[in-house]
N, C-alpha and C positions, 0 to 999 in steps of 0.2 A: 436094191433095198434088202437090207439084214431082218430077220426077225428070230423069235424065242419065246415059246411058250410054254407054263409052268399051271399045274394044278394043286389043288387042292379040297377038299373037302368038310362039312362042319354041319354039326344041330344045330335047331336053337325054334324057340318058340317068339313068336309075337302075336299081334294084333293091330287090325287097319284102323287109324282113326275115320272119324267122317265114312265109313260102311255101313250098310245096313242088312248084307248078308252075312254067308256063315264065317267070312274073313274077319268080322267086328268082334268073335270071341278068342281067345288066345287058343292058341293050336300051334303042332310042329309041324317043321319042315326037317329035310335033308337038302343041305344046301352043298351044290359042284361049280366050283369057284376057278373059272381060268382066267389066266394075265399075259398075254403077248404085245412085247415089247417090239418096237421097228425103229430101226434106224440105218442111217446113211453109211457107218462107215464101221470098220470095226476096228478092237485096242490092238496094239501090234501084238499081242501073242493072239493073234487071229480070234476072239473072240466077241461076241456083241456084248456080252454084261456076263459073269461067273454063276453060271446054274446057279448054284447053293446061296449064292450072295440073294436073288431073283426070289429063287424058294424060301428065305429064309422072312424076305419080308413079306410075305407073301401067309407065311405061317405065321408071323405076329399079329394080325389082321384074323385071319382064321380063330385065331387060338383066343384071342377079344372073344370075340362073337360064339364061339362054342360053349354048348351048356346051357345059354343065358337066355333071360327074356330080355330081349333086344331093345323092345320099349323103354326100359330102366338104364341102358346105357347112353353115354354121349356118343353122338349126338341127334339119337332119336328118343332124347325125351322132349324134343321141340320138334323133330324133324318123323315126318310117316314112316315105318318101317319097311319101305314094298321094296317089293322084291329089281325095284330097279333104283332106288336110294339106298339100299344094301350095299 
């Protein structure tokens, strides 16, 4: 088994629905965001997937979410913001 992990990093404020502590008010975070891929085989120039191709979607996702009240975007304006639906 192949694998490849990539990070990234990102602001952003929200707020829990259905909380009744201090997470129910909007407040920041610093979000560290990793993605490892695994797979069985690799492309024949020996590779599992091309870093930058990995990082790059990786940083479109990021770059959404940076700056922003989280709450306000799709698709957590229906959906909790926590930190593991992030």
């Amino acid at each position: 088994m192949y694998e490849i992990t990539v990070g990234d990093s990102f602001s952003a404020r929200h707020w829990l629905r259905n909380s009744n502590g201090r997470c129910s008010q909007p407040h920041d975070h610093q979000y560290r965001v990793r993605v490892t891929l695994l797979g069985r085989r690799l492309e024949p120039d020996g590779r599992l997937i091309e870093v930058e191709r990995l990082s790059g979607v990786l940083r479109h996702v990021t770059g959404y979410l940076n700056g922003q009240m989280v709450n306000d975007l799709d698709p957590f304006t229906s959906v909790n913001p926590s930190p593991e639906n992030l």
